[in-house]
GUVO-796128 format. One record per atom (N, C-alpha, C, O): residue in three letters; x, y, z; residue number from 1. Coordinates in steps of 0.2 Angstrom, whole numbers, always signed. Example, Ala and Ser with C-alpha at 12.3 -4.5 7.8 and 13.67 -1.06 7.14 Angstrom:
// residues 2
   marke      c1      c2      c3   mardo
     ALA     +66     -28     +39       1
     ALA     +62     -22     +39       1
     ALA     +66     -16     +39       1
     ALA     +71     -17     +42       1
     SER     +64     -11     +35       2
     SER     +68      -5     +36       2
     SER     +64      +0     +39       2
     SER     +67      +6     +40       2
// end
This chain:
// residues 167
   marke      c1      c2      c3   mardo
     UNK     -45     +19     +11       1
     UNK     -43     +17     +17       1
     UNK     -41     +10     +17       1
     UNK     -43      +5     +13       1
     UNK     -36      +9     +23       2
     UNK     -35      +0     +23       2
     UNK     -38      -3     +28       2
     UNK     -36      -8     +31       2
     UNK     -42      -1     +31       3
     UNK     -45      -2     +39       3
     UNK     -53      +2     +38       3
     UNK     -55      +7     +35       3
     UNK     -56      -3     +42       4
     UNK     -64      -1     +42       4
     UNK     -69      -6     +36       4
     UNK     -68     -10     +31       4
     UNK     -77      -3     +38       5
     UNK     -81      -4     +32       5
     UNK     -85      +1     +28       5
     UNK     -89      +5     +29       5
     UNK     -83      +0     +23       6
     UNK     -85      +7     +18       6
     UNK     -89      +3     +14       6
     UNK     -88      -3     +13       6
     UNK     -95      +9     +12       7
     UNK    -100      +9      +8       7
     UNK     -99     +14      +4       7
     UNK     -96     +19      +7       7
     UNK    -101     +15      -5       8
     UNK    -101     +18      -9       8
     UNK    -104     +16     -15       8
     UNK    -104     +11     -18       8
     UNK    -109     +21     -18       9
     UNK    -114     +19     -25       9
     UNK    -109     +24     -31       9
     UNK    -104     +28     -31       9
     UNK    -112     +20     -36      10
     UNK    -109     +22     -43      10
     UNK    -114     +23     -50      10
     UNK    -114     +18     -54      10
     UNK    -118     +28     -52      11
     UNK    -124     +26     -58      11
     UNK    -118     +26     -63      11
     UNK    -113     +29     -62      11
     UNK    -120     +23     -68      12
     UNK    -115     +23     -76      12
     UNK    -120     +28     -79      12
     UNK    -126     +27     -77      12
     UNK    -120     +34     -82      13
     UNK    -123     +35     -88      13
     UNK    -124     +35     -94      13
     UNK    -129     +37     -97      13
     UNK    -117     +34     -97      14
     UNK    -118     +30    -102      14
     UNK    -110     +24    -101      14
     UNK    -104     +24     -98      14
     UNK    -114     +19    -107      15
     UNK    -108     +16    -106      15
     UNK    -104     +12    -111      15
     UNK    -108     +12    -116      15
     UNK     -99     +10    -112      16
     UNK     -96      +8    -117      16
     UNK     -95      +0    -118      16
     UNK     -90      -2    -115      16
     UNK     -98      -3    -119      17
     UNK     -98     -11    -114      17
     UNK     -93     -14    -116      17
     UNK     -92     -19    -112      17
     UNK     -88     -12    -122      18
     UNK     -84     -15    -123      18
     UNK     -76     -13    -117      18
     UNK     -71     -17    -117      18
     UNK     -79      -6    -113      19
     UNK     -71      -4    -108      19
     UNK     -75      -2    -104      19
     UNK     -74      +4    -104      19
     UNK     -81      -3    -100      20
     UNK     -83      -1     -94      20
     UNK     -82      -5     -86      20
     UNK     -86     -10     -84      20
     UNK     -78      -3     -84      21
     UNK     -77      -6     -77      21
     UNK     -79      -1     -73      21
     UNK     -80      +5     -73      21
     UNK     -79      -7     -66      22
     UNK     -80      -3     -60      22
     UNK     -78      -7     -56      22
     UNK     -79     -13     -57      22
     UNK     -76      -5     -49      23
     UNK     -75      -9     -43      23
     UNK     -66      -6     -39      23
     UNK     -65      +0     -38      23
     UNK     -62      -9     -37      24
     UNK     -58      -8     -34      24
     UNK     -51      -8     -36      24
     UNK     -50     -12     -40      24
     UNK     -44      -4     -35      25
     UNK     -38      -7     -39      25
     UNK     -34      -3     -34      25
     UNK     -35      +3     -32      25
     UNK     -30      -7     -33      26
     UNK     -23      -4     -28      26
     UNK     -22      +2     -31      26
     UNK     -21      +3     -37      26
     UNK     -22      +9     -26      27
     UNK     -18     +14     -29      27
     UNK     -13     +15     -32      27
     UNK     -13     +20     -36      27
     UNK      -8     +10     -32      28
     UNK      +1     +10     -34      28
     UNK      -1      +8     -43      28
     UNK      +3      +8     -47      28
     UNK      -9      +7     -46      29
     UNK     -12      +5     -52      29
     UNK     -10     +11     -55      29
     UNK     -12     +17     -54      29
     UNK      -5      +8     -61      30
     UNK      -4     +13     -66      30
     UNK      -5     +11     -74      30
     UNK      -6     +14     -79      30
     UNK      -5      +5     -74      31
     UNK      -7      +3     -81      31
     UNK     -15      +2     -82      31
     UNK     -19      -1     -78      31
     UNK     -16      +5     -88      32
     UNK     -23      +3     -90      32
     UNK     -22      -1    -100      32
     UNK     -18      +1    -104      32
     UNK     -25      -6     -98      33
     UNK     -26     -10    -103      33
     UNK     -30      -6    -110      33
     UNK     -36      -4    -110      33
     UNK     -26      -7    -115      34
     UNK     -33      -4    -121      34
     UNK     -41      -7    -120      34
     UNK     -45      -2    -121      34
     UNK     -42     -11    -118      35
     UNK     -49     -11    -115      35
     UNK     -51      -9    -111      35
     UNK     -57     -10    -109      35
     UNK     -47      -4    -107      36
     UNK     -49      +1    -100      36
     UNK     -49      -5     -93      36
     UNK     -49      -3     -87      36
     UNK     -48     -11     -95      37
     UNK     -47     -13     -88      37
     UNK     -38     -12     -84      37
     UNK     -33     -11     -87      37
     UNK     -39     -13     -78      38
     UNK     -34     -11     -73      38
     UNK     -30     -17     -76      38
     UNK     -33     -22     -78      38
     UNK     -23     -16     -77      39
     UNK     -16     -21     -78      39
     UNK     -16     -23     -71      39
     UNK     -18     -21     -66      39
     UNK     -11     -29     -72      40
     UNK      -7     -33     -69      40
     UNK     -13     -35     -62      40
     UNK     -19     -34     -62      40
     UNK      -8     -40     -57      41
     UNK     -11     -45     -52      41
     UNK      -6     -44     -46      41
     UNK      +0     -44     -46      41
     UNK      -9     -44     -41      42
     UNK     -17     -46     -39      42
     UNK     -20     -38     -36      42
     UNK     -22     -37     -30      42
     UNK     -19     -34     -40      43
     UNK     -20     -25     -39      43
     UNK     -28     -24     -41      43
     UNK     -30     -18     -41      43
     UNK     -31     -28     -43      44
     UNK     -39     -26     -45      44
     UNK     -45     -32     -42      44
     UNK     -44     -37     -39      44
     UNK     -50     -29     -43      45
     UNK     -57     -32     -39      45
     UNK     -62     -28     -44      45
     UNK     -66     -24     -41      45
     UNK     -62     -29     -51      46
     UNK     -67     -26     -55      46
     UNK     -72     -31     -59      46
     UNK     -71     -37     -59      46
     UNK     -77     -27     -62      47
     UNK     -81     -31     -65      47
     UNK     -83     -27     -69      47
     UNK     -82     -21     -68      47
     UNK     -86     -29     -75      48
     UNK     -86     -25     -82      48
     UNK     -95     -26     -85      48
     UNK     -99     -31     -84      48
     UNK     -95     -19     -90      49
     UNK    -105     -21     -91      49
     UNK    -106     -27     -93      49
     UNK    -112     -28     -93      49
     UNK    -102     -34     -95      50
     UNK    -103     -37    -100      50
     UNK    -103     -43     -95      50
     UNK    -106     -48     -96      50
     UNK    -100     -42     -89      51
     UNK    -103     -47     -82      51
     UNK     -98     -52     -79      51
     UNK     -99     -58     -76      51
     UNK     -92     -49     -82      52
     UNK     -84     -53     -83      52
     UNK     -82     -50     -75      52
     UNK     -82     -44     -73      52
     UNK     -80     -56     -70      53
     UNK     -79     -51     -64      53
     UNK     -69     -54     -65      53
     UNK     -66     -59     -66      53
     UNK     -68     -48     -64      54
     UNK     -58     -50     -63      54
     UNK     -57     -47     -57      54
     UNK     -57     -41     -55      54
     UNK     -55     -52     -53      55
     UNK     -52     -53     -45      55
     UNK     -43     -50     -45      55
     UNK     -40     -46     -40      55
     UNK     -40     -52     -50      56
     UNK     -32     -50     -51      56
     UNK     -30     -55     -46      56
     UNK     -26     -54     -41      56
     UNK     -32     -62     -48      57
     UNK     -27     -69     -45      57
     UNK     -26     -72     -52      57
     UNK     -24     -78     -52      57
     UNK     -28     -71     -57      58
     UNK     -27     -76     -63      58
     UNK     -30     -70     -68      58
     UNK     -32     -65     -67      58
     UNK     -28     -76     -76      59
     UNK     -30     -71     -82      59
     UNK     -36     -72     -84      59
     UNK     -37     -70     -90      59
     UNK     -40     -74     -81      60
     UNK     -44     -79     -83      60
     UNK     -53     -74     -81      60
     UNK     -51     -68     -79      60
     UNK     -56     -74     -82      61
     UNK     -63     -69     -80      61
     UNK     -70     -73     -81      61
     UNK     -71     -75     -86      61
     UNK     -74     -75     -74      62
     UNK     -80     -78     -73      62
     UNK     -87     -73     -76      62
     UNK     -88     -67     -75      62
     UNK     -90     -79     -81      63
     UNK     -95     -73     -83      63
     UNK    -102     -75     -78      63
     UNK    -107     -78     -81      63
     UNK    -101     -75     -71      64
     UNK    -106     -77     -69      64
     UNK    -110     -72     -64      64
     UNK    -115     -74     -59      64
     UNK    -108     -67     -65      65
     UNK    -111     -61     -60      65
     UNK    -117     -58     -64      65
     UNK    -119     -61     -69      65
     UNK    -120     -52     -63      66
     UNK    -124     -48     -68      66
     UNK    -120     -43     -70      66
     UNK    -115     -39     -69      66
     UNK    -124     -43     -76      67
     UNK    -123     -35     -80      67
     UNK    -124     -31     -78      67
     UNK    -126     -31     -72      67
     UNK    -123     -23     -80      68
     UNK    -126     -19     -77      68
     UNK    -126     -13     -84      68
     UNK    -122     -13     -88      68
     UNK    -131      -8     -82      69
     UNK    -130      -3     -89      69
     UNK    -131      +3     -87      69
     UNK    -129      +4     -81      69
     UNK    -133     +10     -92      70
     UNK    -133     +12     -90      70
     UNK    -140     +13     -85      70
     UNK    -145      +9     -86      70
     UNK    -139     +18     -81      71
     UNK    -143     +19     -75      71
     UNK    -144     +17     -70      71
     UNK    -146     +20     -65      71
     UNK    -143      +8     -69      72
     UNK    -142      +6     -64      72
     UNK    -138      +8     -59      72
     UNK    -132     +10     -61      72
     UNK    -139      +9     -51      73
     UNK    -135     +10     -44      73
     UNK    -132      +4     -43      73
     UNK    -134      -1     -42      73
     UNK    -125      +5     -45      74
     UNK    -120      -2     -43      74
     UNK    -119      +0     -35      74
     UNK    -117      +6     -34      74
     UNK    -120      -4     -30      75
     UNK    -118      -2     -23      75
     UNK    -112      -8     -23      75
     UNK    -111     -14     -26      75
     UNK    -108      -3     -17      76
     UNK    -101      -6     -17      76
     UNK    -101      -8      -9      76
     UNK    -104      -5      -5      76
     UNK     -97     -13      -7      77
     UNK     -94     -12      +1      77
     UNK     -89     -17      +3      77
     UNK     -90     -23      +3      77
     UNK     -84     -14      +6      78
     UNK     -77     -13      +4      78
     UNK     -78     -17     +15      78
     UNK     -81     -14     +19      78
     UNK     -73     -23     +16      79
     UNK     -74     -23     +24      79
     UNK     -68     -28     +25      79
     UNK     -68     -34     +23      79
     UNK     -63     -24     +28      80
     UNK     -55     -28     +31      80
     UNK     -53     -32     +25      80
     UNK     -52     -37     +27      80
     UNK     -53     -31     +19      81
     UNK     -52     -37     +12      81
     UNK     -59     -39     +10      81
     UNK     -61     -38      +4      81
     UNK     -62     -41     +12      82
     UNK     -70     -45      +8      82
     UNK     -72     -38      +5      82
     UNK     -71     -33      +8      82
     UNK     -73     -39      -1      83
     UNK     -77     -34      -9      83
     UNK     -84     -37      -9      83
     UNK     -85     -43      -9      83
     UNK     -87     -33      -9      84
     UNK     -94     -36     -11      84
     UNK     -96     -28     -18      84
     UNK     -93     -23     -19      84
     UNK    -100     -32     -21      85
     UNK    -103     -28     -26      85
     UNK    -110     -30     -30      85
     UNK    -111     -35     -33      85
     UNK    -113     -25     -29      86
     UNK    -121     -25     -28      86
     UNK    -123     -22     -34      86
     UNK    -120     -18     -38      86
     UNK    -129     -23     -35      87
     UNK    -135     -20     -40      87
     UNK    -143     -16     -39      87
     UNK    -148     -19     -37      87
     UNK    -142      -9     -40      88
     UNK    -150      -9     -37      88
     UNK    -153     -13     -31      88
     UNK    -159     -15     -31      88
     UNK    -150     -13     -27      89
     UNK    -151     -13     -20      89
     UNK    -149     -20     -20      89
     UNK    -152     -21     -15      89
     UNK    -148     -25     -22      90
     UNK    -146     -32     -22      90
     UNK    -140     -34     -24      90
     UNK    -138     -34     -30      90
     UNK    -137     -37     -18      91
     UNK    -127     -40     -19      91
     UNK    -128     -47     -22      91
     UNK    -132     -52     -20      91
     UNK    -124     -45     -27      92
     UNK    -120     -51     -32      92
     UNK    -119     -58     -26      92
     UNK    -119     -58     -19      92
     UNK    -119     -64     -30      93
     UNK    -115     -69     -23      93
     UNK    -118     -71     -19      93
     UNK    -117     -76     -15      93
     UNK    -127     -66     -18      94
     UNK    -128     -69     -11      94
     UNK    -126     -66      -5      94
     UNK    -127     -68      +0      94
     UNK    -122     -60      -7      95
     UNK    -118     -57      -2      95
     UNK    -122     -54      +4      95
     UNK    -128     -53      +4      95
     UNK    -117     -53     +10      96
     UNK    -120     -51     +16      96
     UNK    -116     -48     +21      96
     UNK    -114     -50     +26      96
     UNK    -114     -42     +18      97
     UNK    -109     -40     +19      97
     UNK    -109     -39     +27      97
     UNK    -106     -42     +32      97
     UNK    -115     -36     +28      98
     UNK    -113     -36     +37      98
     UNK    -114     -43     +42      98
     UNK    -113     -43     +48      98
     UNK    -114     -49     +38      99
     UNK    -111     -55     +41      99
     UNK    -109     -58     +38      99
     UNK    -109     -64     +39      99
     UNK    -106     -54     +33     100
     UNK     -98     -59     +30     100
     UNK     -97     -63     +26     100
     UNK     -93     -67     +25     100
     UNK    -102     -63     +23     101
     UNK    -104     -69     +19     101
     UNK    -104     -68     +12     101
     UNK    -105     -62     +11     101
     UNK    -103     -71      +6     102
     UNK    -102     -72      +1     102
     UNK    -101     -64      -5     102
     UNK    -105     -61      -9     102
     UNK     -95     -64      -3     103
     UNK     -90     -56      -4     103
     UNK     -91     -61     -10     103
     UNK     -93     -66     -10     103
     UNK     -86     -56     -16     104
     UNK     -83     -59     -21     104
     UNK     -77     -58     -20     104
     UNK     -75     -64     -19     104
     UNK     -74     -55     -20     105
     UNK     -65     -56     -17     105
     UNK     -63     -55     -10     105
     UNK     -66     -52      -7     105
     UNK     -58     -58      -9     106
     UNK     -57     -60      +0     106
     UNK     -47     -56      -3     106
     UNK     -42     -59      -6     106
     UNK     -47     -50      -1     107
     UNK     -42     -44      -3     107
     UNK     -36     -45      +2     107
     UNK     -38     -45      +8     107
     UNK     -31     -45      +1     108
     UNK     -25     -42      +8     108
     UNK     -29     -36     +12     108
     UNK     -30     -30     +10     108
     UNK     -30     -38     +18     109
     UNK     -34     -35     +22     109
     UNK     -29     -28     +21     109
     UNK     -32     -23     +19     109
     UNK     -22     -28     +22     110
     UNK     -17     -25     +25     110
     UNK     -15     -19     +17     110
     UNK     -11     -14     +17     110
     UNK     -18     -20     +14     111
     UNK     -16     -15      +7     111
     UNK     -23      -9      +8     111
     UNK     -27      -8     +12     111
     UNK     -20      -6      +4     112
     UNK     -26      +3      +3     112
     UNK     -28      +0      -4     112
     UNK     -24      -4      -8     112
     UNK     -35      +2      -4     113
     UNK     -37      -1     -10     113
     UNK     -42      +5     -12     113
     UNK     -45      +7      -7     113
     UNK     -44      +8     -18     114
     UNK     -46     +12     -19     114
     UNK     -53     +12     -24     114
     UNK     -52      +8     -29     114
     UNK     -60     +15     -24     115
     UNK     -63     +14     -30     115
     UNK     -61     +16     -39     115
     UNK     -59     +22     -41     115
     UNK     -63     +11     -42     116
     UNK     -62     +10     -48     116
     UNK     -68     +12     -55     116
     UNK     -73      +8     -56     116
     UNK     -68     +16     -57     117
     UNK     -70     +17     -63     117
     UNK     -67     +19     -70     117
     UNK     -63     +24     -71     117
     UNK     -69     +15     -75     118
     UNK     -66     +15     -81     118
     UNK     -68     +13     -87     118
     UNK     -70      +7     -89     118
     UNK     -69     +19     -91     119
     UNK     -66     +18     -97     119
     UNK     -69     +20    -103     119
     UNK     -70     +15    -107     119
     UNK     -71     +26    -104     120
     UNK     -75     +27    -111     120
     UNK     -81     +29    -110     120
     UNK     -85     +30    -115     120
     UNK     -82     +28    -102     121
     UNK     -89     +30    -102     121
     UNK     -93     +34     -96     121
     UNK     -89     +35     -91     121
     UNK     -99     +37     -96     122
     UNK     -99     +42     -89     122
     UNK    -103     +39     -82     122
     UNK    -108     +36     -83     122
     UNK    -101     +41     -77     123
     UNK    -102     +38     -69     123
     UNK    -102     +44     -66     123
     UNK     -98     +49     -67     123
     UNK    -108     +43     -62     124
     UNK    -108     +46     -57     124
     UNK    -107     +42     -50     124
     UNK    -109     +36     -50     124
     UNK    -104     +46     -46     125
     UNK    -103     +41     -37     125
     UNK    -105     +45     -34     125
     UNK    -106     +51     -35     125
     UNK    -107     +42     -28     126
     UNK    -112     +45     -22     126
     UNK    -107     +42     -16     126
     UNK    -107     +36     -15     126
     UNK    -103     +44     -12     127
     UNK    -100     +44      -9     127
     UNK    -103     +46      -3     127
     UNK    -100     +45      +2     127
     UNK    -111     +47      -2     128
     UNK    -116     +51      +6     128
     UNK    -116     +59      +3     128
     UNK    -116     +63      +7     128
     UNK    -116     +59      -5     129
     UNK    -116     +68      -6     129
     UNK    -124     +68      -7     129
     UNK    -127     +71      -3     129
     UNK    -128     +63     -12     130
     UNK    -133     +64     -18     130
     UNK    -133     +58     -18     130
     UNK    -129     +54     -20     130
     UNK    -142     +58     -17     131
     UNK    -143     +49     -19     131
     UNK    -148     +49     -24     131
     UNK    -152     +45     -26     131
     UNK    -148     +57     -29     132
     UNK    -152     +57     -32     132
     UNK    -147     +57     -38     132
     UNK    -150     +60     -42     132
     UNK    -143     +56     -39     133
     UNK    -137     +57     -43     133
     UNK    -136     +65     -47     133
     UNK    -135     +64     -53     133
     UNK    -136     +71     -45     134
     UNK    -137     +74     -48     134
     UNK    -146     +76     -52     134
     UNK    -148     +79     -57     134
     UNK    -150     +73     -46     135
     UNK    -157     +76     -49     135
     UNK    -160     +69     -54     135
     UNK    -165     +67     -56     135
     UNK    -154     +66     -56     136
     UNK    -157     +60     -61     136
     UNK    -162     +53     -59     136
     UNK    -165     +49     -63     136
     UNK    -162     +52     -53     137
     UNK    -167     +47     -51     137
     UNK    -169     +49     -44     137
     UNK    -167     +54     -41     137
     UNK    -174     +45     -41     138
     UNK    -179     +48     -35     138
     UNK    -173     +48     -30     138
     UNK    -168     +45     -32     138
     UNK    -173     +51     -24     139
     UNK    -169     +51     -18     139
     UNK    -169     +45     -13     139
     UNK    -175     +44     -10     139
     UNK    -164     +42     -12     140
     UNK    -165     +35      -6     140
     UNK    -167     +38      -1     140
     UNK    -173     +37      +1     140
     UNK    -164     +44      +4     141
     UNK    -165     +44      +9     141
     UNK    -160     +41     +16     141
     UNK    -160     +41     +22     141
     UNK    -155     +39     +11     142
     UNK    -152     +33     +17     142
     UNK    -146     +35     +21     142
     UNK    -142     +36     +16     142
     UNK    -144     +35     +27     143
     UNK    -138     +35     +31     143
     UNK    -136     +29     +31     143
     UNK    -139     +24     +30     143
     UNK    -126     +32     +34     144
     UNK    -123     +25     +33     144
     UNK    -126     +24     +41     144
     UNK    -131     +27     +43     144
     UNK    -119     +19     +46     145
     UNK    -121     +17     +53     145
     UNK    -120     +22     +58     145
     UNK    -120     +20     +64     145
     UNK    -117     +30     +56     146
     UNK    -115     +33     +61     146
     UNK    -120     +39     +58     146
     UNK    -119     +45     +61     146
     UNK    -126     +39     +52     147
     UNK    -130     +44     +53     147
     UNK    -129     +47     +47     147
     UNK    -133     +49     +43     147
     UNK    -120     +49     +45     148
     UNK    -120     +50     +39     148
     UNK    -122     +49     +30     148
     UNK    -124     +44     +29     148
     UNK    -122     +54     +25     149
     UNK    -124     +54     +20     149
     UNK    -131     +54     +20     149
     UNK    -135     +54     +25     149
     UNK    -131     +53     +10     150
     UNK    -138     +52      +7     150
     UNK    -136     +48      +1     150
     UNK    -133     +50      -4     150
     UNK    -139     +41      +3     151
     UNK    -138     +35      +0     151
     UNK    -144     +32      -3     151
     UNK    -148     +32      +1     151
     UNK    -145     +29     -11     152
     UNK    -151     +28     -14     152
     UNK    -151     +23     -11     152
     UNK    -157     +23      -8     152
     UNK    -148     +16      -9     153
     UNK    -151     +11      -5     153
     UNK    -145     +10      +3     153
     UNK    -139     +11      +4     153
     UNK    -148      +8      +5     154
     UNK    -148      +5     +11     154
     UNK    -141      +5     +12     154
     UNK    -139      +1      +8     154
     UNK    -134      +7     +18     155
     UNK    -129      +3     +15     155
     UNK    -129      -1     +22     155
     UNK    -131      +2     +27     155
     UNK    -127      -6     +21     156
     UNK    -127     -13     +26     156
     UNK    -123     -10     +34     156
     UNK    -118      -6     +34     156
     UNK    -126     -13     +39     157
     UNK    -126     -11     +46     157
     UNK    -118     -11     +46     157
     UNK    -115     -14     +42     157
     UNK    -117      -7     +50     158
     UNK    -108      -6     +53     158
     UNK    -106      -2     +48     158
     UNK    -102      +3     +50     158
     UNK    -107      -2     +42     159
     UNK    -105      +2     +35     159
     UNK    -103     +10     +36     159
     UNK    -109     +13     +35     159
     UNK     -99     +13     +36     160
     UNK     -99     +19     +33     160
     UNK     -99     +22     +26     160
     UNK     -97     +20     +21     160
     UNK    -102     +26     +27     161
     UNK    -100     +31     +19     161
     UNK     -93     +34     +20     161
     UNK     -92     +36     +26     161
     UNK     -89     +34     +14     162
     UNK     -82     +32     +11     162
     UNK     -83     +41     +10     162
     UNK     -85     +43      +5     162
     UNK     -83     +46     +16     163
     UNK     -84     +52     +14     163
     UNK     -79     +55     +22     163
     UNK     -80     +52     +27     163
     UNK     -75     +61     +21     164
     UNK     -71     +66     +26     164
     UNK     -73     +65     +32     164
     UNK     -70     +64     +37     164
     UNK     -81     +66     +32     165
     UNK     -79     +64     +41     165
     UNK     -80     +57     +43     165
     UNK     -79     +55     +48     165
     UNK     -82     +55     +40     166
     UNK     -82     +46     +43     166
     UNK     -73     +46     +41     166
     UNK     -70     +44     +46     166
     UNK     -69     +47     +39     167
     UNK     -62     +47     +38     167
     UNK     -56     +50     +45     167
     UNK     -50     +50     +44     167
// end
């Protein structure tokens, strides 16, 4: 979607720390780099197990976010441009997504931007299907703000789940 707020989880199950991404990359993303990360700029909003976040405005990569491995619930939410990306029910940054505050990337509101996973290693997404990931951890319970899904944490007020009928 290029419009609205979306919520979405991601478990890794295993992972490759040396090519494992996750987060966001312009649909028109066709090159993937031998390390599994998304080519070219300003077409990505990922971040990798090793805590490297790439925005796609420079070559450059901040190791100043968290890691993540496997098993943890990375929560995503996607709002007009602002990215935020969470861990185990806690957003990176300080974030707050439902007031706007401390996204890690501020996006071309006006682009489709799609979720990203990559590279050598296995993921499960919860899109509002299964917040038990396939049986493998306890169930959240949680709807997004119009009542839809089953989400392991919470996703932030106004938020939908990135699923057919919220579309």
């Amino acid at each position: 979607p290029s419009t609205g707020k979306w919520y979405w989880e991601v478990r890794p199950e295993s992972i490759d720390t040396s090519r494992t991404y996750v987060g966001i990359v312009d649909p028109t993303t066709q090159a993937i780099s031998s390390n599994g990360a998304p080519n070219g700029f300003p077409q990505k909003a990922v971040l990798n197990s090793n805590n490297d976040y790439y925005d796609g405005t420079s070559n450059t990569k901040s190791a100043d976010y968290t890691s993540f491995t496997s098993n943890d619930v990375m929560i995503f939410a996607y709002d007009e441009g602002k990215f935020y990306i969470g861990k185990n029910g806690t957003w990176m940054n300080s974030g707050n997504p439902a007031g706007g505050s401390g996204y890690l990337s501020d996006k071309d509101p006006n682009q489709t931007w799609i979720p990203y996973v990559g590279f050598n290693s296995t993921f499960r997404a919860n899109f509002g299907q299964d917040s038990t990931f396939a049986g493998a951890i306890t169930a959240g319970g949680n709807t997004d703000s119009s009542g839809q899904g089953n989400f392991k944490y919470a996703p932030p007020s106004g938020f939908l789940a990135l699923c057919a009928f919220n579309l």
